[in-house]
N, C-alpha and C positions, 0 to 999 in steps of 0.2 A: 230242217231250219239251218240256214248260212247267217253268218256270222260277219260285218265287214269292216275290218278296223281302217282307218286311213291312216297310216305311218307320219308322222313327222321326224325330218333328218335334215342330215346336213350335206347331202348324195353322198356319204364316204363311210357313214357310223348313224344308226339308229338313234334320236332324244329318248332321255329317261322319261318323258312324258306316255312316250309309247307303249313302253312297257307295265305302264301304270294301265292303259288305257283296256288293253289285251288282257289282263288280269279281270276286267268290268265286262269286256264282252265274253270271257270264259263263262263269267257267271252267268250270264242270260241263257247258255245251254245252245248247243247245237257245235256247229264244225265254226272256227274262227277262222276266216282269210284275212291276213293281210295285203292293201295296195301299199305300193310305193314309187311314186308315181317324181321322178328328179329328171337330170341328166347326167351321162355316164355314173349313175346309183347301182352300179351292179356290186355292190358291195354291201349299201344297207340293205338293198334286199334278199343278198348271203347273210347277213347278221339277223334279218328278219325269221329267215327258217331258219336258224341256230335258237330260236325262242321257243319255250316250254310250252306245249299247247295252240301252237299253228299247225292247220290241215295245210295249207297252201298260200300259199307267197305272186303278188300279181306284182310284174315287174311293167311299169308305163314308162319308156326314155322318150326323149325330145329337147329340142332346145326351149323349147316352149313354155317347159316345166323346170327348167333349171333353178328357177327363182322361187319357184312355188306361188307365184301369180293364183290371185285367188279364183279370177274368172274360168283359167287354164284346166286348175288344178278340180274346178267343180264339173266341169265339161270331161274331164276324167273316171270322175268318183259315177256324175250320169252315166254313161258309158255301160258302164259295169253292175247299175246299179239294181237295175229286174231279177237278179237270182239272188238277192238279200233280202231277209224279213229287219234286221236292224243294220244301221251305218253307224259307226260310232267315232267320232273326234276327240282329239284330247282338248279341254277346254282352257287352251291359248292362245294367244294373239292369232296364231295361225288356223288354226282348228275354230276360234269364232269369225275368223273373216271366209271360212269356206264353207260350213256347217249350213248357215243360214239360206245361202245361197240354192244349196241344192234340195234343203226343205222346200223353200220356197216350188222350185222346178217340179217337185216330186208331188206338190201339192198336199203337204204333211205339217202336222203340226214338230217342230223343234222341244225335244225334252233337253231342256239345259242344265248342265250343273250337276247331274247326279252324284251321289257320294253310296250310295248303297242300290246294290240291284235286288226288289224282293223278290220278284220272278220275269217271267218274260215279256210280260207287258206294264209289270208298275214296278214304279223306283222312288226311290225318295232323293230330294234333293231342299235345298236350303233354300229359305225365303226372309225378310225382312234382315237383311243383315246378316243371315245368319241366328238370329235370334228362336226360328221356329223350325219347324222342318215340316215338308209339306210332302205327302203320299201320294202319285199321282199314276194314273194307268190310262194307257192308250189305246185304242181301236184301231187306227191306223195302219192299214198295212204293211208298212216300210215306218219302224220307229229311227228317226234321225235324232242321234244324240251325241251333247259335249258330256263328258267325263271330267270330274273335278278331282284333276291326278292323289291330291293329297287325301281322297277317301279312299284310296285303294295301295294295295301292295304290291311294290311292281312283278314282273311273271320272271321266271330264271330266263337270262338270256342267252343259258345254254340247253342244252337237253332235247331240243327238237331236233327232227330231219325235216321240215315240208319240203315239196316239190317247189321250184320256183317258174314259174309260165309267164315269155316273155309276151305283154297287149300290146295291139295296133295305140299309137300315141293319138289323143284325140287332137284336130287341126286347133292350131292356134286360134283364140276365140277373135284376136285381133282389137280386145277394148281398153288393152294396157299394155304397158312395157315396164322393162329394167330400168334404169337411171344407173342406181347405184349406190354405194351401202355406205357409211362410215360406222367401221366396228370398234363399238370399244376395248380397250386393252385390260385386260386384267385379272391378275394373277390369285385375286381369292378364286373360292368357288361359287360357283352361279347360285345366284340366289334361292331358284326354284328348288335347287338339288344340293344343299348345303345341309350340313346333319347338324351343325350350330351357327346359329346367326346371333348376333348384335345387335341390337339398334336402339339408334336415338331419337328422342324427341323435340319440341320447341323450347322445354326448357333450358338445352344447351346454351340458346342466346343468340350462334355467329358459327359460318362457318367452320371461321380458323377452330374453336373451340369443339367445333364437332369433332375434325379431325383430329384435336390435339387429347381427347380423353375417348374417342372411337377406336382410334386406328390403333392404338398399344394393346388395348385389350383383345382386340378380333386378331391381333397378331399372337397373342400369347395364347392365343384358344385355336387355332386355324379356323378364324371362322368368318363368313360372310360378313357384311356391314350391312345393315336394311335404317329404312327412316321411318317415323309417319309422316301420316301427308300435310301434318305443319310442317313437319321442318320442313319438307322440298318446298312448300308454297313460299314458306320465308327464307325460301335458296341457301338453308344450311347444306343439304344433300341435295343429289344428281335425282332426276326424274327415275330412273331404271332403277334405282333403292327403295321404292316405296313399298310398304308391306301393306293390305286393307284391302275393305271390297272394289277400290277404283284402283289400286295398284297390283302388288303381285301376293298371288294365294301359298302363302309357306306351312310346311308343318315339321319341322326341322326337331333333332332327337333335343336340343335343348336352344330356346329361344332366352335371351336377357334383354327384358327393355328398360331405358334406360331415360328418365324424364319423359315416359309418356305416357299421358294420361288414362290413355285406354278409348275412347271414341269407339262408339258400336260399327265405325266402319274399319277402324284400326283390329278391333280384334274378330271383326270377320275374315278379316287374312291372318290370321295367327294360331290361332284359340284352338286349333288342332293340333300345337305341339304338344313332344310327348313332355316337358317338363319346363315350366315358363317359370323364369324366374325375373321379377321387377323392383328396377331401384326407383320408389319416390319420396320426397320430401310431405309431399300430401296424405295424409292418412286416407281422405276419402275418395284417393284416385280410384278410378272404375276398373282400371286395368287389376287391382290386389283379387278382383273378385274371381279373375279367371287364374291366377299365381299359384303355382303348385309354394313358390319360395318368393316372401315378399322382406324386403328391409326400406323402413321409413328413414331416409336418408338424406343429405346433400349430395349430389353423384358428383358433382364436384371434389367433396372428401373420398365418397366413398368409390367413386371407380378406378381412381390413380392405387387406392389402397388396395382393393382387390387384383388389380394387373401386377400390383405388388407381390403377394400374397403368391399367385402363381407362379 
């Protein structure tokens, strides 16, 4: 039984989603290969066989894949795809615009989401929010699966030797292109991969207020800034801070939320930290019920005071 992770990178350096992901297909049992499929990526996929538990390393270049075009990158993954009993994505923007696509081709059903591997045909992954968790096992001959990084522990990303074998690049599919990117700037850490995040909620009020009682304390903790998704709707915070099941999935060594209420979709992205701790004025906010560490507060008094404090 083959094993086939799709690598997501930046063609220079491996994502820590990756390594999450390679740790999920460890589990299901067999040889792991990684694809890493860029251009001029001859480096993530020397960083790919530097990983703990890679048999082998498939190296795809082209211009074609520089971007990681998802029609390109799935015409890739096809390619390769007949000497694989599982394909497994990390379950992000990238890895759910590619995943679908080559189920689809494959004529398979997509296990999405997983957070636990029981064995090689059933897994468990989260349903309603996050509120249940659903056991589910597959027949299908080729299991295509997204990986929900923050159920797994990533693989050392050292200690391997695989071989690395350069593929023929498949032809450009020809049904998209590049444009071009505006990256943002910014010198915290990425939210996905932050070991402490922040975040606020609607109670802040206003922007300015967001920043003016966020930004001191995520500077005194080095830590991420994340929002719910009131504040971004009520344009206190940027779209790419949202924490919940429509935004980004975090499990950070220590989360502080900070006026917000808790929404079953807020703490579907969260509720896997290792220790949450919530400022709110409401005794019956929802959010106290997931809080390793809860204070009924004004965040108003009380966060200027604790940025203090530290």
């Amino acid at each position: 039984m083959s094993i086939l992770v799709i690598a997501e990178h930046d063609n220079a350096s491996l994502k820590g989603a990756t390594l999450n992901t390679i740790t999920a297909a460890t589990a299901c049992g067999g040889d792991v290969h990684v694809l890493v499929a860029g251009h001029n990526a001859a480096a993530a996929a020397q960083a790919a066989a530097q990983v703990a538990g890679v048999a082998r390393v498939l190296h795809a270049d082209s211009d074609a894949l520089a971007h990681g075009l998802a029609e390109n990158v799935a015409a890739q993954v096809l390619a390769v795809a007949g000497g694989y009993t599982h394909i497994l994505f990390p379950a992000t923007a990238a890895g759910k615009n590619v995943a679908p696509r080559v189920a689809a081709k494959l004529d398979v059903a997509q296990i999405s989401d997983i957070t636990k591997v029981e064995s090689a045909d059933t897994f468990e992954r989260p349903i309603y929010a996050g509120n249940a968790m659903a056991t589910v096992q597959s027949t299908d001959a080729v299991k295509v699966i997204t990986v929900r990084t923050t159920g797994f522990d990533a693989a050392a990303a050292t200690g391997g030797s695989a071989a690395v074998e350069t593929l023929s690049a498949a032809a450009d599919a020809g049904k998209s292109h590049f444009e071009g990117s505006e990256i943002a700037k910014n010198d915290r850490p990425e939210l996905t991969a932050a070991k402490i995040i922040v975040s606020g909620g609607r109670a802040l009020g206003s922007s300015e207020k967001f920043t003016e009682v966020m930004t001191p304390l995520a500077d005194k903790l080095g830590a991420a800034i994340g929002a719910s998704r009131a504040a971004v709707d009520a344009g206190y915070a940027a779209n790419d801070l949202q924490v919940g099941q429509t935004g980004k999935i975090v499990a950070p060594q220590l989360y502080v939320a900070c006026g917000i209420s808790g929404a079953i979709q807020h703490l579907a992205g969260m509720k896997d930290s290792k220790v949450i701790v919530a400022i709110n004025k409401d005794p019956e906010a929802p959010i106290f019920s997931v809080a390793d560490f809860g204070l009924e507060a004004d965040l108003f008094a009380a966060v200027p005071e604790l940025t203090q404090a530290l």
